[in-house]
Phi, psi and omega in degrees: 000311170281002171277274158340332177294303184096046171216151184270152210297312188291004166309312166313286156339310158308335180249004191047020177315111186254213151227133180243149179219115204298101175133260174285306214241175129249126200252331168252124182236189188209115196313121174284337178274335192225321108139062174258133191261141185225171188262149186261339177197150186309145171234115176278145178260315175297359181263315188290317205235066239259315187238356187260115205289020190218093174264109178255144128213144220245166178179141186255175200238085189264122187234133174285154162094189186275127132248000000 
C-alpha cells in the first residue's frame, strides 16, 4: 500500500492511514513495519459467501490529511 501511495511506510501512521472494510468482520490491516496490506483475521469464504459462486470482498483504503 505505500508503494502504491508513493509514501515511505511511516508516512502511514502519520497520516492515519486506516482500512475500512465493508461488512462484518474486519478482515484487513495494514502492516506497520512493511505497510503491506494483510488479513487480519480468518476469512471463511463459506460463511461469507455460502450460495454465491463469485466472492468480494470489499474495503476501502482512508488517508487523512492532503496528498
Amino acid at each position: 500500500v505505500a508503494k502504491d501511495l508513493g509514501l515511505p511506510v511511516p508516512a502511514l501512521r502519520d497520516r492515519g492511514v486506516h482500512i475500512l472494510d465493508k461488512g462484518r468482520g474486519k478482515y484487513f490491516a495494514l502492516h506497520e513495519k512493511t505497510g503491506h496490506l494483510v488479513t487480519a483475521e480468518r476469512i471463511d469464504r463459506e460463511q461469507l459467501c455460502e450460495r454465491v459462486q463469485q466472492c468480494v470482498l470489499r474495503c476501502e483504503l482512508i488517508v487523512e490529511g492532503q496528498m
